[in-house]
N, CA, C and O atoms as a GROMACS GRO file, in nm:
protein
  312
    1UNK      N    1   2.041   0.440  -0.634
    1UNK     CA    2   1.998   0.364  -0.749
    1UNK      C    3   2.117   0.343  -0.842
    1UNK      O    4   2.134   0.431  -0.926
    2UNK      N    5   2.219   0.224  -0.841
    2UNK     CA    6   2.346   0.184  -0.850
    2UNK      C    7   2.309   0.175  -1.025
    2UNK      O    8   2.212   0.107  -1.060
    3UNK      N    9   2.387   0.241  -1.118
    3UNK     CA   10   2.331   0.212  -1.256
    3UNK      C   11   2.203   0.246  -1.288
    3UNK      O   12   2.120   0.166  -1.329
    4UNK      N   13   2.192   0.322  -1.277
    4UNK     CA   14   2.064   0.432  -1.329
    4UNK      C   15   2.028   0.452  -1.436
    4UNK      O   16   2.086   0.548  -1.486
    5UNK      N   17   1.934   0.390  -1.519
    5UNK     CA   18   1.914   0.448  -1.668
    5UNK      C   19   1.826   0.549  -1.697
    5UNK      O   20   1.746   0.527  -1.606
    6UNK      N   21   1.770   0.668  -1.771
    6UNK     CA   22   1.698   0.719  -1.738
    6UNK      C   23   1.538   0.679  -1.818
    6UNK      O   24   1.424   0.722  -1.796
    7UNK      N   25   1.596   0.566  -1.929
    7UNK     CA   26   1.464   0.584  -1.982
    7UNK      C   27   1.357   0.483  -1.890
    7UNK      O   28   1.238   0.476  -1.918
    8UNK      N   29   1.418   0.404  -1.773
    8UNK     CA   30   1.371   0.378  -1.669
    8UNK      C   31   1.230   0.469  -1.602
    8UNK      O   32   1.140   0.420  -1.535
    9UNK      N   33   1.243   0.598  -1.638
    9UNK     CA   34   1.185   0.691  -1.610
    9UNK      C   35   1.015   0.636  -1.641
    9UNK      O   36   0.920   0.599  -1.573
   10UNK      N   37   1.049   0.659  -1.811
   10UNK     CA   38   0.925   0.646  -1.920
   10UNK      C   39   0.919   0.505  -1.912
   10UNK      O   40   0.847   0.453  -1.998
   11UNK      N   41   0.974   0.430  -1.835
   11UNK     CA   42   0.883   0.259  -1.836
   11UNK      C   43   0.836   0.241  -1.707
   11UNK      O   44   0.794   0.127  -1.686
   12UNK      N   45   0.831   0.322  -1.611
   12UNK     CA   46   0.784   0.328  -1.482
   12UNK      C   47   0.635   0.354  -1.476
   12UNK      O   48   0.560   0.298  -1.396
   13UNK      N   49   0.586   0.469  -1.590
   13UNK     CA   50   0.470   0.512  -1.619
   13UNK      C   51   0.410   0.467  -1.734
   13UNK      O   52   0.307   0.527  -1.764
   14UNK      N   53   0.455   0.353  -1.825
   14UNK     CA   54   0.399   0.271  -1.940
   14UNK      C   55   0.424   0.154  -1.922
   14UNK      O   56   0.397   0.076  -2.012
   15UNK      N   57   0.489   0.103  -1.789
   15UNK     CA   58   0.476  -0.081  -1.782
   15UNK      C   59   0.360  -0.100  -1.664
   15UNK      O   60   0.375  -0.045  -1.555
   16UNK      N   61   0.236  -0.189  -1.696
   16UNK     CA   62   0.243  -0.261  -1.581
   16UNK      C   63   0.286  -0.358  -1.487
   16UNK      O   64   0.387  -0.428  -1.480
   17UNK      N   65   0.227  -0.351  -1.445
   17UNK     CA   66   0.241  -0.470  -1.333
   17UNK      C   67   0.207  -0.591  -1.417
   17UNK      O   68   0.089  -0.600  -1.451
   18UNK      N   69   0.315  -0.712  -1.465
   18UNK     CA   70   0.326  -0.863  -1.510
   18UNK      C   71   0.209  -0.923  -1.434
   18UNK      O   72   0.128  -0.982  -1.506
   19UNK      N   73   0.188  -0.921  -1.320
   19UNK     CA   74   0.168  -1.049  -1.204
   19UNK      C   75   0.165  -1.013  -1.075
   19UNK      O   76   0.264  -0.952  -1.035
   20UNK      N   77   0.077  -1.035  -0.997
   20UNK     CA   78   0.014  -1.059  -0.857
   20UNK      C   79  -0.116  -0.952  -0.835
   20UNK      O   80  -0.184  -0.901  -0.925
   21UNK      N   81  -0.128  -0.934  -0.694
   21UNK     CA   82  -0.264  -0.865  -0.673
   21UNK      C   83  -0.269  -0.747  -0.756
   21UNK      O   84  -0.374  -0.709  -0.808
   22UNK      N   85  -0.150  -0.685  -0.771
   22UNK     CA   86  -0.154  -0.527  -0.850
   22UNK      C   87  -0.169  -0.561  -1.015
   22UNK      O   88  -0.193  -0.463  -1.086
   23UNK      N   89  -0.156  -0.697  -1.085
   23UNK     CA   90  -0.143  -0.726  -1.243
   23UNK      C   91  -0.220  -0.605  -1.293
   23UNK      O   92  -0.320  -0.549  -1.248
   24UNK      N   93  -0.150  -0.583  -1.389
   24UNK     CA   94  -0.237  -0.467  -1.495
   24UNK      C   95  -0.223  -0.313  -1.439
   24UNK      O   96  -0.249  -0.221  -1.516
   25UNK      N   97  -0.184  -0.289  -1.317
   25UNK     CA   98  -0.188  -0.155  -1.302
   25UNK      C   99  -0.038  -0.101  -1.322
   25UNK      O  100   0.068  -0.158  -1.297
   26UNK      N  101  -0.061   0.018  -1.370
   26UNK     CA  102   0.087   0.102  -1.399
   26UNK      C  103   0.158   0.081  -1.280
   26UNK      O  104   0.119   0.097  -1.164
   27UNK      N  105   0.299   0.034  -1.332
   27UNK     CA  106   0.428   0.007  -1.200
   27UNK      C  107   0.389   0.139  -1.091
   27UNK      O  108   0.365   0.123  -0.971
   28UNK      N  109   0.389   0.281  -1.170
   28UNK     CA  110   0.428   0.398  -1.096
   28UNK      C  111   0.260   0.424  -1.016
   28UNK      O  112   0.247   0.519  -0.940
   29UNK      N  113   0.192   0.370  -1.032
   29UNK     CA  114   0.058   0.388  -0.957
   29UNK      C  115   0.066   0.243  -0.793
   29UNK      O  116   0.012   0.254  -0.683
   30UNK      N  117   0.129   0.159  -0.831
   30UNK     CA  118   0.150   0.071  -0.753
   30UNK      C  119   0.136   0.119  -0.608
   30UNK      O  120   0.220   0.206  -0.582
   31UNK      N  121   0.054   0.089  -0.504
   31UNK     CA  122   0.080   0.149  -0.331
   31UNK      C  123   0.222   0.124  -0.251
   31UNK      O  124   0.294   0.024  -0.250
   32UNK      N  125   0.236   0.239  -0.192
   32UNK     CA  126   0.398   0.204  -0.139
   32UNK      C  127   0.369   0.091  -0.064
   32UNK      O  128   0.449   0.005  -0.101
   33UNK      N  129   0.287   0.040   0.033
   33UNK     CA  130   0.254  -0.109   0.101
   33UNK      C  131   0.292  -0.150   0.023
   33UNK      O  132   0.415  -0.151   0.028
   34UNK      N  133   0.246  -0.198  -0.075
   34UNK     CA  134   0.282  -0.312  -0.182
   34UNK      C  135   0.468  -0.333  -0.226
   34UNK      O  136   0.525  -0.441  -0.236
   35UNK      N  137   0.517  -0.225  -0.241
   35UNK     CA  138   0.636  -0.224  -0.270
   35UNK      C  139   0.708  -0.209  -0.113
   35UNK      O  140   0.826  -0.242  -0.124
   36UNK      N  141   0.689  -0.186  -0.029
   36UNK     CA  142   0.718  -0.243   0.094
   36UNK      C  143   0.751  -0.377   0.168
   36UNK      O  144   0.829  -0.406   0.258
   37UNK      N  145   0.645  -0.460   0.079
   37UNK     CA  146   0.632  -0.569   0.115
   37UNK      C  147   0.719  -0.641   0.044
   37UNK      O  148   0.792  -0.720   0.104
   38UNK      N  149   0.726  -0.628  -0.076
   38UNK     CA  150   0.863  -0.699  -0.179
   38UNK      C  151   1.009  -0.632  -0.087
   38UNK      O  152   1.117  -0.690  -0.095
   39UNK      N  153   0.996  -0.536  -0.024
   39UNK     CA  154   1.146  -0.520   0.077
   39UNK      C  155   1.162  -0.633   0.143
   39UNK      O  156   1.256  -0.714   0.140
   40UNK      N  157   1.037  -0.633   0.218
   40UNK     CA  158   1.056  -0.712   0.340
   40UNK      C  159   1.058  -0.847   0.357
   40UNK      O  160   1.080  -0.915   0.458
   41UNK      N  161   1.019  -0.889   0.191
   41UNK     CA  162   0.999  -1.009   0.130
   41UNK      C  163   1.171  -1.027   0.082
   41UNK      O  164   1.171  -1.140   0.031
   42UNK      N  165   1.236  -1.002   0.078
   42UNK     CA  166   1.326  -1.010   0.039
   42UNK      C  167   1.432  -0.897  -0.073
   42UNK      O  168   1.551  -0.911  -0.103
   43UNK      N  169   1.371  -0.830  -0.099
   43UNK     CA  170   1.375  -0.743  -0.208
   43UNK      C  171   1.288  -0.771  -0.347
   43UNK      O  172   1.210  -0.864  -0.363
   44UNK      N  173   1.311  -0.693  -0.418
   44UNK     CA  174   1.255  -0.687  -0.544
   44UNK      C  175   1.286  -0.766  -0.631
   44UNK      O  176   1.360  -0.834  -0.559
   45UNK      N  177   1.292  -0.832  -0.758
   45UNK     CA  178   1.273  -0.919  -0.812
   45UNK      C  179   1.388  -0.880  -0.889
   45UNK      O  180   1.425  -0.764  -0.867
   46UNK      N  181   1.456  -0.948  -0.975
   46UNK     CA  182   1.550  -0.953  -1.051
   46UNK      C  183   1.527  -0.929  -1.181
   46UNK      O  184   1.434  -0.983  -1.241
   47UNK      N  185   1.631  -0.824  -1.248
   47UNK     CA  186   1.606  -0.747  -1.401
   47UNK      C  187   1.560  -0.637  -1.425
   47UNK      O  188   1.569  -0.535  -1.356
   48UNK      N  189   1.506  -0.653  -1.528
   48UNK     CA  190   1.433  -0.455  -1.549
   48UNK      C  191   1.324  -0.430  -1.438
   48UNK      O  192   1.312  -0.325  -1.375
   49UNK      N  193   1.232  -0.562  -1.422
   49UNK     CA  194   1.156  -0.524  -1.327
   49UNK      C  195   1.168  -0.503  -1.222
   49UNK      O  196   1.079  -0.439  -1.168
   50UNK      N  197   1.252  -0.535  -1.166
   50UNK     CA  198   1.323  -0.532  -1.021
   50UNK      C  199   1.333  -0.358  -1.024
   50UNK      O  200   1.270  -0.274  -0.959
   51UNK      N  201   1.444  -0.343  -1.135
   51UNK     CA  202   1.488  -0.226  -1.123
   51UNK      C  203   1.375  -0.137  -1.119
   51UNK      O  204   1.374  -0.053  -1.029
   52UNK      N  205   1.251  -0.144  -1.227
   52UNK     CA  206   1.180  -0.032  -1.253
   52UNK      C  207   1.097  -0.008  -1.086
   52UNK      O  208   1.050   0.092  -1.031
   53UNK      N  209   1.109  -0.133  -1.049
   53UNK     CA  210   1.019  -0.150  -0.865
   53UNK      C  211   1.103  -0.077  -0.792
   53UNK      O  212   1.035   0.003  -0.728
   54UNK      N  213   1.193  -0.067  -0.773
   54UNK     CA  214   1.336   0.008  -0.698
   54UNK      C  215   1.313   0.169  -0.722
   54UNK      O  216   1.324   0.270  -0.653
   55UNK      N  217   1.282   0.144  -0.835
   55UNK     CA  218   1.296   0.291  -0.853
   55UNK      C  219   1.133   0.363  -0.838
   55UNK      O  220   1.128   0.483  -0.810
   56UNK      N  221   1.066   0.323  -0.848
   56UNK     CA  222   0.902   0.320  -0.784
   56UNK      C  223   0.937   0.367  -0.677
   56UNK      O  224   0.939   0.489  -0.662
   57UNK      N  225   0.969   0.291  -0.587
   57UNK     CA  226   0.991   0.272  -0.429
   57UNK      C  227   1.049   0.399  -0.387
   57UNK      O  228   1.000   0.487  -0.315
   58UNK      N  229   1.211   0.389  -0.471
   58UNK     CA  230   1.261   0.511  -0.413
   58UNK      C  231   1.207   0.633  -0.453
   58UNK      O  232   1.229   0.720  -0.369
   59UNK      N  233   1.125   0.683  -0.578
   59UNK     CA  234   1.032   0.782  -0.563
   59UNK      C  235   0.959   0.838  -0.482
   59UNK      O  236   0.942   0.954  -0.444
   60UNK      N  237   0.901   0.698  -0.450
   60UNK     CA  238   0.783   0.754  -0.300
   60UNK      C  239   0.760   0.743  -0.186
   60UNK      O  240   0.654   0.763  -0.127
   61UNK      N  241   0.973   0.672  -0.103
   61UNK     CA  242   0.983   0.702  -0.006
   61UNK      C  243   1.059   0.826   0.030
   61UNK      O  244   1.097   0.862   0.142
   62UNK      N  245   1.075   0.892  -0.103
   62UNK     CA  246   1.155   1.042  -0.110
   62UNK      C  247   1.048   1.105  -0.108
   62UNK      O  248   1.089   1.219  -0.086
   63UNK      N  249   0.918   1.113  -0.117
   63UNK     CA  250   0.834   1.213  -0.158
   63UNK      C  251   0.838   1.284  -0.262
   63UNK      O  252   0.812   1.404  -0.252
   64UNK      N  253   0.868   1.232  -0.372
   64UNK     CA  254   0.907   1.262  -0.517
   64UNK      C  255   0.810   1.271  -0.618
   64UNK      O  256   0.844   1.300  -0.733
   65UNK      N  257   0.653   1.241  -0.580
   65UNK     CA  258   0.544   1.155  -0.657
   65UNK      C  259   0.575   1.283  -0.768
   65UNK      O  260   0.595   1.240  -0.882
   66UNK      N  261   0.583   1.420  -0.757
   66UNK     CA  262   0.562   1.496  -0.835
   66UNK      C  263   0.633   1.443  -0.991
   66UNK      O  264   0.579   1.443  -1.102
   67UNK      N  265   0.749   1.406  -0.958
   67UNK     CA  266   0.802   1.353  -1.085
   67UNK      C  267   0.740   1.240  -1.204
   67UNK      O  268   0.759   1.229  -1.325
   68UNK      N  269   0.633   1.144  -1.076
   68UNK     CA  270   0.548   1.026  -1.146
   68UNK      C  271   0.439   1.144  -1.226
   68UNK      O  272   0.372   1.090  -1.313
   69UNK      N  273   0.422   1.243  -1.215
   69UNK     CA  274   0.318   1.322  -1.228
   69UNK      C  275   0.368   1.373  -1.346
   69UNK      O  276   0.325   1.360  -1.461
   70UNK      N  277   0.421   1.406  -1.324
   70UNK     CA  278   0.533   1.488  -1.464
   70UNK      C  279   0.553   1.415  -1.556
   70UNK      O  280   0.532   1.464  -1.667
   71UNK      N  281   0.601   1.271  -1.551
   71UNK     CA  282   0.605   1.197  -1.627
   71UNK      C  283   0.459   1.099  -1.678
   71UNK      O  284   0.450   1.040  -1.785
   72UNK      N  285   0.382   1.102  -1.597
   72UNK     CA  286   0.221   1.049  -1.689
   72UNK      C  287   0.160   1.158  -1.789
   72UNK      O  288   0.070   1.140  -1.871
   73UNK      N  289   0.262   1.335  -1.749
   73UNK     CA  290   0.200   1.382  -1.870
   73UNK      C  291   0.299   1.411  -1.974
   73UNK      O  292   0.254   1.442  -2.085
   74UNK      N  293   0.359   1.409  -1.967
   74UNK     CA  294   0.492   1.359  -2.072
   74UNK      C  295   0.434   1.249  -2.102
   74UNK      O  296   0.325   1.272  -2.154
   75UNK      N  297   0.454   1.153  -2.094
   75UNK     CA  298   0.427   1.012  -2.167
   75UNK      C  299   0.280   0.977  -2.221
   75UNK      O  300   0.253   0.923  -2.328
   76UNK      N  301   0.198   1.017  -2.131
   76UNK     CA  302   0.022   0.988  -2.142
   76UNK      C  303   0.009   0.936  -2.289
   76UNK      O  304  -0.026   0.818  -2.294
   77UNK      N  305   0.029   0.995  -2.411
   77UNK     CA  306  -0.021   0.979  -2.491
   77UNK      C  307   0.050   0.884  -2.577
   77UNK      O  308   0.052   0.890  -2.700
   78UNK      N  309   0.123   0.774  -2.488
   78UNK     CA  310   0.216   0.654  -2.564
   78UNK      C  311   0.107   0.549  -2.573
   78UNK      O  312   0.131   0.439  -2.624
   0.00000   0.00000   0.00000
C-alpha cells in the first residue's frame, strides 16, 4: 500500500459506499467478491476512494478483518 496514510484507517469504517450495488454500506463491510471484481475490472477507481478500496481489499485478503473490528469500535460512536 504505496503511500499509506493512516487516517485511511478511520475512513474505511465511516465512509460508505458513493455508488453501485453496495451504495450506502460501510466501505469496510463491503464483500471481498465485490472488491474482487473492481480487480478484475480493472482496478479500483481513482483518489481517496480507490485508495480507501485498496486498502479494504488488502485487509481481507490478509485475513486482517480483526483490525476492521477494532476499528468499528474505536470509531462507532462518530
Amino acid at each position: 500500500m504505496e503511500g499509506f496514510r493512516p487516517e485511511i484507517l478511520k475512513e474505511i469504517v465511516t465512509t460508505k459506499m458513493p455508488f453501485g450495488k453496495y451504495e450506502g454500506r460501510l466501505l469496510c463491510d463491503l464483500p471481498i467478491s465485490y472488491l474482487e471484481w473492481f480487480v478484475g475490472k480493472g482496478g479500483f477507481p481513482k483518489g481517496k476512494l480507490g485508495t480507501q478500496l485498496s486498502t479494504v481489499y488488502e485487509i481481507k485478503m490478509n485475513g486482517l478483518e480483526e483490525i476492521i473490528y477494532q476499528l468499528k469500535k474505536q470509531f462507532s460512536s462518530i
